[in-house]
C-alpha positions in Angstrom: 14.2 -1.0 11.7 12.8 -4.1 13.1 15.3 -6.9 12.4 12.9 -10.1 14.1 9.3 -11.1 14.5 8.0 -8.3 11.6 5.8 -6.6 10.6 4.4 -6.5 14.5 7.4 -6.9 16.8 8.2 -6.9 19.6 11.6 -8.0 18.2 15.5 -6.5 17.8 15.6 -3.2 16.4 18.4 -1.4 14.7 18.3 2.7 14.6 19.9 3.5 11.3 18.8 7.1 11.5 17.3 6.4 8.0 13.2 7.0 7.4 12.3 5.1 4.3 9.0 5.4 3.6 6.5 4.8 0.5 3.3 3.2 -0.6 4.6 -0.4 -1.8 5.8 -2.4 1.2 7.5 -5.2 -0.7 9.5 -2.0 -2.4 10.2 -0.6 0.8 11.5 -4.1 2.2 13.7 -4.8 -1.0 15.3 -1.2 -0.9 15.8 -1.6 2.9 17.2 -4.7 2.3 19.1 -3.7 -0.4 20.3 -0.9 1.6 21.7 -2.1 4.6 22.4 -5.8 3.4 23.5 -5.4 0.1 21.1 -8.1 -1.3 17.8 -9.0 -1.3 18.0 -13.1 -1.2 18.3 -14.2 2.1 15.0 -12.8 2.9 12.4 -15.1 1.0 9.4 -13.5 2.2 10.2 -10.4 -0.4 10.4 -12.6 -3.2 7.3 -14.8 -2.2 5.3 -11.3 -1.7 6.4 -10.2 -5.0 5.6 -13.1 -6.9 2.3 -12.9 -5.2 2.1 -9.6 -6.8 2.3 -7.5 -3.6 4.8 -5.1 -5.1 7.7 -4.6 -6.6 11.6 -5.4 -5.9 13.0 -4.0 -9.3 14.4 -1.2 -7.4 15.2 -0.1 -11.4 11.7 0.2 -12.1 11.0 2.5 -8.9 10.9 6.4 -9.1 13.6 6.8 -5.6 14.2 9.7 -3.9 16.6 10.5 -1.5 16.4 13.9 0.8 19.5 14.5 3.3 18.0 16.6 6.6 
């Protein structure tokens, strides 16, 4: 994942062997965050893009799937 100078890079990257993937990229941000961090408020650009109505970060309200490989 690309920990610095998102969505473009180049930045510091972190292989977490994870692929998290979906159609909503404020979603995708909040579970990642979520995830890895274990909260979603230190990074205030998920809130400002969901308030803008980018997406969601109700991780409740998503349908999540998880598939082990």
């Amino acid at each position: 994942m690309l920990l610095t100078n998102g969505p473009v890079g180049p930045g510091e990257v972190r292989n977490a062997q994870t692929v998290i993937a979906g159609v909503d990229p404020v979603a995708i941000d909040a579970y990642t965050a979520q995830a890895f961090w274990g909260d979603i408020t230190p990074f205030r650009h998920i809130r400002i893009a969901y308030d803008l109505g980018v997406g969601e970060i109700d991780l409740s309200r998503l349908a999540v799937r998880e598939i082990a490989v």
